[in-house]
C-alpha positions, 0 to 999 in steps of 0.5 A, spaced: 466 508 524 463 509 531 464 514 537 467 509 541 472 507 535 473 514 533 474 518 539 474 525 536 473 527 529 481 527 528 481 520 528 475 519 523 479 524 519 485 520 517 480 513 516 476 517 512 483 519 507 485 511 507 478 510 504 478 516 499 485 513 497 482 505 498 474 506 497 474 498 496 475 497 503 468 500 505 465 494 505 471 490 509 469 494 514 463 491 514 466 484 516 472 488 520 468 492 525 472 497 525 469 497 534 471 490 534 478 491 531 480 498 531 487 498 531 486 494 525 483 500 521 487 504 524 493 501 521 490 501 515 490 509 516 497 509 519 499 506 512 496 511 508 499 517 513 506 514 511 505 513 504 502 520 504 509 522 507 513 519 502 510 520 495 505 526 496 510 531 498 514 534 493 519 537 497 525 532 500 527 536 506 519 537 509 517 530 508 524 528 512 521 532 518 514 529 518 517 523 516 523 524 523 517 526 527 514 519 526 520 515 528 521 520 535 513 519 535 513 511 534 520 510 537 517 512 544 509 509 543 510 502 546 510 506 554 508 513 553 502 511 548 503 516 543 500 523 542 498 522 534 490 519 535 492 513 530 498 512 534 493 511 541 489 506 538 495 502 535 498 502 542 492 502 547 491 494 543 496 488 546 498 486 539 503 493 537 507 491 544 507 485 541 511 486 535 518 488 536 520 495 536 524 495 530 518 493 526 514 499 528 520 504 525 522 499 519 517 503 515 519 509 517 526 509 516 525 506 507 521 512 506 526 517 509 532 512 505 528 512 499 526 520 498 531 522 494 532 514 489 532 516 482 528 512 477 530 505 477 534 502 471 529 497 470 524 493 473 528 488 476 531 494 481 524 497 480 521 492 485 528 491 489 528 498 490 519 499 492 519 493 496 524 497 501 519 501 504 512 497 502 516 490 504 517 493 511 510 495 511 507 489 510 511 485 515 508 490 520 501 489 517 502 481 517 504 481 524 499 485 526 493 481 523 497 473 525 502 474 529 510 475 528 512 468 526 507 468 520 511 469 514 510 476 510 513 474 502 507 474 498 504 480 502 511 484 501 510 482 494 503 483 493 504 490 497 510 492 492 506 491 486 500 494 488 503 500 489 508 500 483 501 499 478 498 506 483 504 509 481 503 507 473 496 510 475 499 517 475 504 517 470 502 523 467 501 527 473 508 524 475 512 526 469 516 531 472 518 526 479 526 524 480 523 518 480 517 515 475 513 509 474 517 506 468 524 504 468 528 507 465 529 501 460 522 503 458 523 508 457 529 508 452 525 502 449 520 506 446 524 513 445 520 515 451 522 522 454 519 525 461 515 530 456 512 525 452 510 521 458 504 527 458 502 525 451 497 519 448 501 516 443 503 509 441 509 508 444 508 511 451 502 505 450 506 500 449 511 502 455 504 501 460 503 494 456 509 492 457 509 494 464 503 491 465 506 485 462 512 484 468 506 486 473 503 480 471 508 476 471 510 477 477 503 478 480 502 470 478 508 469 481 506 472 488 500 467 489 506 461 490 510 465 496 508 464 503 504 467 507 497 470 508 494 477 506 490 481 511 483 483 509 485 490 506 491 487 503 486 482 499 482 486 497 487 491 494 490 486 490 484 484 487 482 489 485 489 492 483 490 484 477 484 485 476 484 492 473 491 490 470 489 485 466 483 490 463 487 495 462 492 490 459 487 489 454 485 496 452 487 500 446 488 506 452 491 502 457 492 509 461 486 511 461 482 505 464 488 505 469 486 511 471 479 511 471 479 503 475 473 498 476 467 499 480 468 497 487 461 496 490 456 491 489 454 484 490 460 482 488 465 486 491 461 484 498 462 477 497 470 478 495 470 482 502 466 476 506 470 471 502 476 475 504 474 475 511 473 468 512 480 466 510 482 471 515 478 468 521 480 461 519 487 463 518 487 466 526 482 460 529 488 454 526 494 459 529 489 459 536 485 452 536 
């Protein structure tokens, strides 16, 4: 990102654990000049902040602070600005004023209400349960990029499913969480325990199979839901059923999970710019 888009290194650094996260995007900011759409990179960063927030504390009561600073951050941003380097750069774009006020907190106020959920009875209320939070994400991230009259459904599906395949991801580092990657039906299915999830073994492969089954058939149902995606939402959820389907097929479904799919080359340079192109046409069609 330039100097004129970062303005200090304190912004650059929020970019720079998106990427770490989402390293795929590299090359969407080759066709999202990030000096042209700063905001829209910026979003993307605020995103991951957010999520940082609700997953990768371990402690309720300090996520709900960082979590209630946003809320007081966000709620006062449309006049004040905003103190937080992400927050500037959101603000100092017509399209955050733009979008209703209740859209910026939506966000917030699923992560702090999902803190303390516990694992889900079984991937129906699996999906109810994460598209609270990656839901109101994605409304937000569709208004941003085309408007608030523009449908968000399939970004709220592809953004619920594509965090639900991260956290398969890191089922083991995760065994010990109030809330795990498996249903809890899945669990007994396969007689699986919190401590056997730590463990290779059949059963806990056929679990992941039979996850990655239901995260399948609910990705194919996604692509026949109204609305686009934005760039960096394409992007993830390509590499996300990609990923699927090979660990689907692998006699150790989590360690190709974990170890992903190469995301640089001529291939993912012409997803990116595909991508890109859907998203300027979508734009140029609202905007003749």
């Amino acid at each position: 990102m330039s100097e004129e888009v970062s303005g200090h290194g304190a912004l650059q650094s929020y970019v720079d654990k998106w990427l770490a996260v989402q390293p795929q995007q590299r090359t969407a900011l080759v066709f999202v000049d990030p000096a042209k759409y700063p905001g829209h990179v910026a979003l993307a960063a605020w995103e991951q902040e957010l999520l940082s927030a609700a997953y990768g504390i371990r402690e309720p009561h300090v996520a709900a602070t960082k979590l209630n600073w946003w809320a007081e951050e966000l709620s006062g941003a449309a006049s004040s600005g905003g103190r937080h380097p992400l927050t500037r750069v959101l603000f100092d774009d017509e399209r955050a004023h733009a979008i209703p006020q209740e859209h910026w907190l939506a966000p917030v106020l699923a992560a702090m209400a999902q803190l303390e959920e516990g694992t889900a009875v079984d991937f129906s209320a699996q999906l109810a349960a994460t598209s609270a939070l990656h839901g109101a994400l994605a409304a937000l991230e569709t208004a941003w990029w085309y408007g608030n009259t523009v449908s968000p459904a399939r970004a709220t599906r592809v953004a619920t499913l594509s965090h639900l395949l991260f956290a398969l991801r890191r089922l083991q580092d995760d065994a010990e969480r109030d809330r795990l990657p498996l249903p809890m039906a899945r669990l007994a299915r396969f007689g699986l325990s919190r401590a056997s999830l730590r463990q290779p073994s059949e059963a806990r492969d056929q679990a992941i199979r039979a996850q990655l089954d239901d995260l399948r058939s609910a990705w194919s149902e996604a692509s026949r839901l109204d609305g686009p995606l934005s760039v960096f939402r394409t992007l993830e959820a390509g590499d996300g059923e990609r990923l699927m389907r090979k660990a689907a097929r692998a006699g150790a479904p989590l360690k190709v999970l974990q170890t992903g799919t190469p995301n640089s080359g001529f291939l993912a340079t012409l997803r990116a710019w595909r991508a890109a192109q859907r998203w300027q046409r979508q734009v140029a069609g609202q905007h003749p």
